[in-house]
N, C-alpha and C positions, 0 to 999 in steps of 0.2 A: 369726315373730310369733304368739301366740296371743291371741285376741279373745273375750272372758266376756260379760256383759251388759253389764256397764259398765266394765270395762277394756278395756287392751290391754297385755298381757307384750311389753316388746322386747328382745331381748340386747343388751349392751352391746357396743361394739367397741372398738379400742386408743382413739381418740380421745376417745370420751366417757368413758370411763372416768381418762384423763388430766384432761379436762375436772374430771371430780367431785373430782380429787385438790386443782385450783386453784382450784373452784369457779368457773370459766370458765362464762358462761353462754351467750356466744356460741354458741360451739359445738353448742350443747344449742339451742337457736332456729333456726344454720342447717339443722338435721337436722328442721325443725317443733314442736321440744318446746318445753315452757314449765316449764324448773325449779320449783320450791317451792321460794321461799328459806330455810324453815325445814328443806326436807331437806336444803341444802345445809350448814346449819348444825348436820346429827345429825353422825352418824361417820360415815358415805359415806362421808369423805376415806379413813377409815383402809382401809376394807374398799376401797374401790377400790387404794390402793395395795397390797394386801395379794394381788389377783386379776392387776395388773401383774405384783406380781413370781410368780406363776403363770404366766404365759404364757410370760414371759422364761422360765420351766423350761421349757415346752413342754407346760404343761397340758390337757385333757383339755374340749373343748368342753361337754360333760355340767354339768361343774362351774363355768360362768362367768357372770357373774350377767347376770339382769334386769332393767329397768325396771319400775314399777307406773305405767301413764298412763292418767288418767280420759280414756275414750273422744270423749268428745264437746268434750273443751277440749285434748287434748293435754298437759295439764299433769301434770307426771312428782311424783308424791305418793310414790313409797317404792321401795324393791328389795326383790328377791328371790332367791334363788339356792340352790347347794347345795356343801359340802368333802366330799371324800375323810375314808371314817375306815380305822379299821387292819382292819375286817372288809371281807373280800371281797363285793362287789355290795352295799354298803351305805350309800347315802348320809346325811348330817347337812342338814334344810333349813335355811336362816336368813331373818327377813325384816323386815321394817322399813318403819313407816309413819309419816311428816308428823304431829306432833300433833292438824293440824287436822282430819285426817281418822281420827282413830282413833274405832272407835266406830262404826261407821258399814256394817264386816261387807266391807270391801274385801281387808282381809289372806289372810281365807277365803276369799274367793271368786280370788284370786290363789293361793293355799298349791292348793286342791282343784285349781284348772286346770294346773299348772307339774306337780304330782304325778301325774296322768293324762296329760302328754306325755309325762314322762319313764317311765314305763312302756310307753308306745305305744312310745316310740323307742330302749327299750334293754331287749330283750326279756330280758336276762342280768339286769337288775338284780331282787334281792332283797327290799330294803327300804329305805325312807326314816326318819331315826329326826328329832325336834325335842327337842331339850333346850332345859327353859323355866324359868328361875328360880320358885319356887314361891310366891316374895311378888309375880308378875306375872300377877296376876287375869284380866286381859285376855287375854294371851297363850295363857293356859290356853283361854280360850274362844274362840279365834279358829282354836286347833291339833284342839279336839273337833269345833269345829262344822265343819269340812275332812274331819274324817272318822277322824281320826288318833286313837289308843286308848292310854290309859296302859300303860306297861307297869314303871316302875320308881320308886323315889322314894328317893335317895338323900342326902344332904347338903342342900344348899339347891336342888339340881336336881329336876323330874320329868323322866323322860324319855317319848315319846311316839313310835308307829310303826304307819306306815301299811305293809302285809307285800304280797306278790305276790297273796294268796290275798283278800286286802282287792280291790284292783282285779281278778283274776279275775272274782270277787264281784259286783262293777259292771259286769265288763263282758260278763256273761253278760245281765243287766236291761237292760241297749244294746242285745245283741244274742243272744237266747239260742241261736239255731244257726250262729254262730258266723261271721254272713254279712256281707261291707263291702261296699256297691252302690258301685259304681266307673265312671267316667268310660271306657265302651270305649275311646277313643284310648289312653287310658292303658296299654291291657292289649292293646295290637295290632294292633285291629280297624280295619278301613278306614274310618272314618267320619267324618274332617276334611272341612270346608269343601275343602280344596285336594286330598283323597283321597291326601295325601304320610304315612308313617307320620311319629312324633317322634322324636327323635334313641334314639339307642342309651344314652346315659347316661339319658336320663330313663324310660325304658323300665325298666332296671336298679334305679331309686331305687325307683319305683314296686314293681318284684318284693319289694325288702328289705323296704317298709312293712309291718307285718304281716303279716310271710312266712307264719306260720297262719294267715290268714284264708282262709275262701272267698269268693275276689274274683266277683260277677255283676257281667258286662258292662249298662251300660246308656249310651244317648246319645240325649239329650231334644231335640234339632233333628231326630234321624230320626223319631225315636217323635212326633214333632209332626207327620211329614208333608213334611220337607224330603231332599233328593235328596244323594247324592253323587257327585261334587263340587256345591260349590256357591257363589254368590256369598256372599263373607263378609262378616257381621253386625258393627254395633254399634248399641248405644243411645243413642239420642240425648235426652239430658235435656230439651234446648227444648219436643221434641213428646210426651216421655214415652214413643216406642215404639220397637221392634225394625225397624230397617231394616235393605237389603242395599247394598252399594257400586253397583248398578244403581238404587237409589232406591224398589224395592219395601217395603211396610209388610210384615213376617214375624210382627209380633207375636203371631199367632192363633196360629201352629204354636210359635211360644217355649212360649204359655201352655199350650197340651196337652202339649206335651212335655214340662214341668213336673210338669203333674197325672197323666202317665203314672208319673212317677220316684215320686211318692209312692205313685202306687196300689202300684208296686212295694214299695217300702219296709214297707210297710203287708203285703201280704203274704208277705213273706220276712220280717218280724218283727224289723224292724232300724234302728236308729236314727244307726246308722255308715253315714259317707260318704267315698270318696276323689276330689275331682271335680279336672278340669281348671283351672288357674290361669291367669285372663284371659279363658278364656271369657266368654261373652256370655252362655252359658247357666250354666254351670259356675263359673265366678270368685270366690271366696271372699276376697280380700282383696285384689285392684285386677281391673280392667276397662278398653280401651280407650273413650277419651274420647271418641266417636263424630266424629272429624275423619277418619277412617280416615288418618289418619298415623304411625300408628305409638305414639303417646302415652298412657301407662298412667295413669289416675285411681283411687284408695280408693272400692272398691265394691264390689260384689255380681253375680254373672250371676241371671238370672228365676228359672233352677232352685232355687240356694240361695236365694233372696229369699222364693218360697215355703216351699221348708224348714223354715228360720226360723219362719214364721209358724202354719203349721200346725201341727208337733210341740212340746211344751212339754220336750223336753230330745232333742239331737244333740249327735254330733260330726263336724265334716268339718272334712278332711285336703284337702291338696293336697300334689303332687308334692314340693314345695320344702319339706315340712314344716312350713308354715302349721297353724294349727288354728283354726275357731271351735267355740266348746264352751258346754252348757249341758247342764249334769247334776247 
């Protein structure tokens, strides 16, 4: 999932993707979404069949489409995604937006986020090209303001391409020496609640993420003043704070620990983050639901909550390949 201001990019899977073919709305509601019957009524149908018979090849994750869901209603307004062309490391985006929403700067702000993952996460790729009909005004302006640069005009097409050197570009203003503050468990370090390292795969996913970066260790419950091992944390919404399974308020040390991670960020000169998924401190897109049963809720740990708030453009990663993004 990647999360912008006001979206949320989701991949599709076999089923919804079937769903879009029969315009099954079920489906799309049991999953939480709330179709737009007018997208169901563009060609969705055809393009999803058309990523079906993709996969049935044995297609290439890279190139399988996304959702466009306004964040705050769930309601799935358009797709996005990208085809294989016949040049090497080259992809073609394509994207598509709900009449009712067009106009509105959703497309761009979906085109920019889906294009800086796929650079993060396919360090081979080359370039992204948009061929845009040239009597689609819109289009044109929806593929500039992403960031994307003419580069051809041929027939009734312009084409359009965002290059390696274009996100280099960007991501040297992210981060100009070249640094991702990372979540220590991530990268080793003893510093779990339970002082167990995390599994060997996730250890490994973590390594591939931006194998060039320089990963610095940080972890915002120690930097707060908490111990390891330790009793584990969740937030409990009722009372708004940072408790422990012994029933201690921790909140104080969540909140330093926080404004440690920035202080860092701030001088290491960096607005990239790779943080722990579910944390309490660390959790960028679910958090346990403070019943300490186990039960994952859509939310935020204190660290990224500040994050957010204080910097006017990040990006954090989690393990799983999450992204929230603003740039």
């Amino acid at each position: 999932m990647i999360i912008t201001e006001r979206l949320k990019l989701m991949p599709f899977n076999q089923a919804l993707l079937e769903a879009a073919v029969l315009s099954d709305e079920k489906v799309f509601e049991e999953s939480g979404l709330k179709p737009n019957t007018k997208w169901f009524a563009s060609d969705i149908r055809t393009r999803a069949n058309g990523f079906l018979s993709l996969m049935a090849l044995g297609g290439k994750d890279e190139v399988l489409p996304w959702m466009i869901v306004l964040k705050n209603s769930n309601e799935v307004i358009g797709d996005i995604g990208f085809l294989t062309t016949a040049e090497e490391a080259i992809l073609e985006i394509g994207y598509g937006v709900s009449k009712p929403y067009r106009r509105k700067h959703y497309a761009s702000e979906a085109i920019r986020a889906l294009t800086f993952y796929q650079y993060i996460n396919h360090p081979t790729l080359h370039g992204i090209r948009a061929n845009v009909e040239k009597v689609n005004e819109a289009s044109h302006h929806c593929i500039t303001a992403a960031g994307y640069k003419e580069t051809a005009c041929e027939g009734h097409l312009k084409t359009y391409r965002f290059d390696k050197h274009d996100f280099e570009r960007w991501y040297r203003q992210m981060s100009p020496n070249g640094i991702v503050l990372a979540s220590a468990c991530l990268l080793d370090y003893t510093v779990r609640y339970s002082a167990e390292p995390l599994p060997n795969a996730v250890l490994a996913s973590t390594t591939d993420l931006m194998a060039d970066a320089v990963k610095v260790p940080c972890c915002p419950e120690q930097l707060g003043g908490l111990s390891t091992p330790r009793s584990p944390v969740e937030f409990l919404p009722a009372v708004s704070r940072y408790i422990n399974q012994a029933g201690e308020d921790v909140s104080d040390a969540f909140e330093r620990g926080a404004q440690m991670v920035i202080k860092m960020a701030e001088q290491l000169e960096t607005h990239f983050f790779m943080l722990k998924q579910s944390s309490p401190s660390c959790g960028s897109v679910n958090v346990y639901d403070g019943t300490f049963s186990g039960r994952k809720i859509s939310g935020s740990g204190c660290t990224v909550k500040k994050i957010m708030m204080h910097f006017e453009k990040y990006i954090i990663m989690d393990e799983n390949g999450h992204m929230i993004f603003k740039a």
